[in-house]
C-alpha positions in Angstrom: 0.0 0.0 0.0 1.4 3.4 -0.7 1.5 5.8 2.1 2.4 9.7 1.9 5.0 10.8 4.3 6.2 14.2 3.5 6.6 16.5 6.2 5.5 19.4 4.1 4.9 19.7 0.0 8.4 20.5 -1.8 8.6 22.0 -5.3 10.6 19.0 -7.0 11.0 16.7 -5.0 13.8 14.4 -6.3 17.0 11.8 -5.7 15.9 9.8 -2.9 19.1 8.1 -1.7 19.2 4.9 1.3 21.6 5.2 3.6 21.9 1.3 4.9 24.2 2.4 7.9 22.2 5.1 9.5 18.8 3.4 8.4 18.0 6.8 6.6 16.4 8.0 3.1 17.9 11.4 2.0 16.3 13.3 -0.9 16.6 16.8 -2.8 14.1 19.4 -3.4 15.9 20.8 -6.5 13.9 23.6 -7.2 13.3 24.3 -3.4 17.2 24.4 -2.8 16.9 21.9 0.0 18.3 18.4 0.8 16.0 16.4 3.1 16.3 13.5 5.5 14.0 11.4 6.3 14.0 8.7 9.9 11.4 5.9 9.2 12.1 5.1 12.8 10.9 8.4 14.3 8.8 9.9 10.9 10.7 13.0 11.6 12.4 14.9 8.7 15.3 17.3 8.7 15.9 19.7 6.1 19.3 21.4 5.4 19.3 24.6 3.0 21.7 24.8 -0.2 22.9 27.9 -2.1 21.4 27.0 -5.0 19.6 24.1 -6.7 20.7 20.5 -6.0 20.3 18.0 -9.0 20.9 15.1 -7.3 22.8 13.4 -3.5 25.2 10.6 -3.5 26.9 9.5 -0.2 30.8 8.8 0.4 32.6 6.2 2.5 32.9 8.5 5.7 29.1 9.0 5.8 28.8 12.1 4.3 26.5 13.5 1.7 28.2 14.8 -1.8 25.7 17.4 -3.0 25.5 18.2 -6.8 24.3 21.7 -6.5 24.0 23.3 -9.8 27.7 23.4 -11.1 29.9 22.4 -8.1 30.0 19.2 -5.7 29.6 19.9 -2.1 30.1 18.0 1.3 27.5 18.0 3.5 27.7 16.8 6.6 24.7 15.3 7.8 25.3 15.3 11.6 25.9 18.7 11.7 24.6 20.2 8.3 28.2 21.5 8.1 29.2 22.2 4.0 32.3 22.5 2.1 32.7 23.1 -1.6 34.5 19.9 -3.0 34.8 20.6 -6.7 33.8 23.3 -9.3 32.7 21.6 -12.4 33.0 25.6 -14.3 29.5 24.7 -16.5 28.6 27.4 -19.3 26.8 29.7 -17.8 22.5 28.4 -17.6 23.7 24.7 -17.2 23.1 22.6 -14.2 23.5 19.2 -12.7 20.5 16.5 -12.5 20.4 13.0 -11.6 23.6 11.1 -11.1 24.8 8.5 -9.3 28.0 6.6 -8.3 29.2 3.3 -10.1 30.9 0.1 -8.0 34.1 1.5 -8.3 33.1 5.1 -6.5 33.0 7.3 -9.9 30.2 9.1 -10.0 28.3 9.2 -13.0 26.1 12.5 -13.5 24.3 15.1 -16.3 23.8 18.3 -16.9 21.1 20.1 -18.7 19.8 23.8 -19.1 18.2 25.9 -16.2 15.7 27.0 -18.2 14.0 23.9 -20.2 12.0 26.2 -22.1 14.7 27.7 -24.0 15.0 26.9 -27.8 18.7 26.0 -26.8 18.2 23.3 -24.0 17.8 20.2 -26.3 20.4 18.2 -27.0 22.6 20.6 -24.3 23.5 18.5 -21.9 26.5 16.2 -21.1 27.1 12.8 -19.0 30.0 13.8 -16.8 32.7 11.1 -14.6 34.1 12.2 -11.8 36.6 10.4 -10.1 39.0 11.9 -7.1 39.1 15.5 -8.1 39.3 14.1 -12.1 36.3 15.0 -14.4 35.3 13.4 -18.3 32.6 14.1 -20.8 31.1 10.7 -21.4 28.3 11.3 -23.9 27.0 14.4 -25.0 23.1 15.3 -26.9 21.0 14.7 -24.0 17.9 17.2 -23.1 17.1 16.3 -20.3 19.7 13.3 -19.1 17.6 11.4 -15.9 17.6 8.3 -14.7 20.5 6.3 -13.8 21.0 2.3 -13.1 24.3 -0.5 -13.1 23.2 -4.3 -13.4 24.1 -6.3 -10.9 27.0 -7.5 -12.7 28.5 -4.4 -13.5 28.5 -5.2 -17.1 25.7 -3.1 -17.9 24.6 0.4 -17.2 21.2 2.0 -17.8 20.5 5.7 -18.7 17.3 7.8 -19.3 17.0 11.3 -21.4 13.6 12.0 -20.7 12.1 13.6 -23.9 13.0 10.8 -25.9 10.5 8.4 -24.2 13.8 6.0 -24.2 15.7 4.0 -21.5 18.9 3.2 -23.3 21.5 0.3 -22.1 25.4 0.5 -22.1 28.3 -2.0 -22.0 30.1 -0.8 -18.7 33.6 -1.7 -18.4 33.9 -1.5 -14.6 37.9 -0.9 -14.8 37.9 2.0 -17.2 35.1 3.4 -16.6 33.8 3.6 -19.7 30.7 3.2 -21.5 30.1 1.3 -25.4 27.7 -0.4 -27.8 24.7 2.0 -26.8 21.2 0.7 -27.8 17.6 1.4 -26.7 16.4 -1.4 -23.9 13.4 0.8 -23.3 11.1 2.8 -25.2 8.3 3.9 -22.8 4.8 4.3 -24.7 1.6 5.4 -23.4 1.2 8.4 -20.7 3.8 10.0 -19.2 7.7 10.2 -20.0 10.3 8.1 -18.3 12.3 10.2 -15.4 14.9 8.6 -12.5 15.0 5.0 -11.9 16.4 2.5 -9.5 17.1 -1.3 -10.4 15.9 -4.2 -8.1 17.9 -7.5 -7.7 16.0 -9.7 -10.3 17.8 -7.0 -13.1 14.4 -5.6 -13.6 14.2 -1.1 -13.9 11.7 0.6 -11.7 11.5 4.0 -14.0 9.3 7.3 -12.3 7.1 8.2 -15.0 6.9 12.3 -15.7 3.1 13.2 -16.0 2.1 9.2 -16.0 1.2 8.9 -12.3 2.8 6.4 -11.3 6.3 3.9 -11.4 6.6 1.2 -14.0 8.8 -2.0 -14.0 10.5 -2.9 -17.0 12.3 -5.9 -18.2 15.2 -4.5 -19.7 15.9 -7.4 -21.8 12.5 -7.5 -23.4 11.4 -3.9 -23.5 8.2 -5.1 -22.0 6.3 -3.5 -18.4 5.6 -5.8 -16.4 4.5 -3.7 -13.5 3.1 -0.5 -11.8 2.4 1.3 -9.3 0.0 4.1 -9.3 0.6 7.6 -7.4 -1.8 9.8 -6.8 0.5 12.7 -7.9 1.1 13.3 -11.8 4.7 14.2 -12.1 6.5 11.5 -10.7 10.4 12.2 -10.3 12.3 9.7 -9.0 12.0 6.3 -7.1 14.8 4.1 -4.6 14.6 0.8 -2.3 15.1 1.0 1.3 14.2 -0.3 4.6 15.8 -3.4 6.6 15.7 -6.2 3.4 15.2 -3.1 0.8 11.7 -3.7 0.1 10.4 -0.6 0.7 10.1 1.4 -2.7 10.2 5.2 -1.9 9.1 7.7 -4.5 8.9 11.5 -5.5 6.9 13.7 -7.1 6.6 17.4 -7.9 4.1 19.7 -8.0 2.2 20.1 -11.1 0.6 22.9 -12.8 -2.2 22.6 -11.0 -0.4 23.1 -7.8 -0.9 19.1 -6.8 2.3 17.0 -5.9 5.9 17.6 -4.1 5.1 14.8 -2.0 7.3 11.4 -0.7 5.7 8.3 -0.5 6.5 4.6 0.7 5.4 1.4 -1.0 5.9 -1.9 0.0 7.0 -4.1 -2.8 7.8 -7.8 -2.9 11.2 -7.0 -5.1 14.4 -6.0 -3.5 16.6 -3.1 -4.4 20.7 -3.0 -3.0 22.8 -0.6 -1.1 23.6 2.1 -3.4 27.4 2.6 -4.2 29.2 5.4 -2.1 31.8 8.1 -3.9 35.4 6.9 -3.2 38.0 9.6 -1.9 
């Protein structure tokens, strides 16, 4: 059953992230300039402001939080909310970060698009970036709005979403170079709504938030065929992760619409199970 459990309604809501040692879910209001914390122990959230936008949260190996926020990497501490500027990306000017996250080998995988969406400009403007101990790459470039991210279980593939496209393509990842090949589509998402971020569960299968389709789909990646959902009440649905004790619990985000509906976290118990996510390596 899906449950609501937002303390209050957030712009965009985005990026949930599991934190297996603390037993927490962090998660980004991107447009709201805030990075979130939620304690399914207590239900009590904690909110810590940014600067500026945050596209997307990863964690590191000492337990803190590396913050995308709109052209620059941050530290946050979540104990004491403490921040310190880790590394200045220098994106043209009207670029920012979105979703990312890290690989097994702590490289953290993330893309940038335009500030303003609306411009005539912002498609085909953003950039996959790697960034690895103070090193950054271009991966792929041509992406509008480059989204959801996801690594097999194996490591041998990864997984990739630019949202206007409608597609969820798939990768050879060589885990020792870092480097991505042999692109093709895995995923073309028909019917309402427009694929957004994703998580991947241990049977291989995607879990992709739909934009404007209400809901999360599952998706063989093999066959290209859904073969689950789960409706939301809210239309635009941003992002989705596992948590909890065995990693059942799917949480998901939404943001408001134009209506004014949405910006909300849920909880859903599912009878798949999602991993620890991979933490940035110093």
């Amino acid at each position: 059953m899906l449950r609501r459990i937002s303390e209050k309604q957030m712009v965009l809501a985005e990026g949930p992230v599991w934190d297996e040692r603390r037993q927490l879910l962090f998660y980004v209001d991107i447009r709201g300039k805030e990075v979130g914390c939620y304690d399914p122990g207590s239900g009590m959230h904690t909110f810590f402001p940014m600067k500026d936008m945050v596209g997307c949260i990863v964690l590191d190996e000492a337990g803190n939080l590396i913050a995308a926020r709109k052209d620059m990497l941050v530290r946050l501490d979540p104990m004491t909310g403490e921040q310190r500027e880790l590394f200045d990306f220098g994106l043209d000017e009207g670029m920012r970060f979105n979703d990312g996250k890290c690989d097994c080998r702590g490289r953290l995988w993330v893309g940038t698009m335009m500030t303003d969406e609306g411009s005539p400009r912002a498609k085909g403007a953003g950039t996959l970036y790697r960034y690895e101990k103070g090193r950054v790459a271009a991966v792929a470039d041509g992406f509008t709005i480059p989204n959801g991210i996801a690594f097999s279980a194996d490591n041998r593939t990864f997984y990739h979403v630019d949202t206007p496209t409608g597609q969820i393509c798939s990768y050879r990842f060589c885990e020792e170079s870092g480097t991505i090949s042999e692109k093709r589509v895995a995923v073309q998402v028909k019917g309402e709504g427009a694929p957004d971020g994703m998580t991947i569960d241990r049977e291989g299968m995607l879990w992709v938030a739909l934009w404007g389709g209400y809901g999360v789909a599952r998706y063989n990646p093999e066959t290209g065929e859904q073969i689950g959902f789960v409706p939301v009440p809210d239309r635009n649905v941003s992002c989705c992760t596992f948590g909890g004790a065995d990693y059942s619990t799917l949480y998901i985000t939404t943001a408001r619409d134009a209506k004014g509906a949405g910006g909300q976290l849920y909880e859903c118990q599912t009878d798949a199970r999602g991993a620890a996510p991979y933490r940035l390596a110093d």
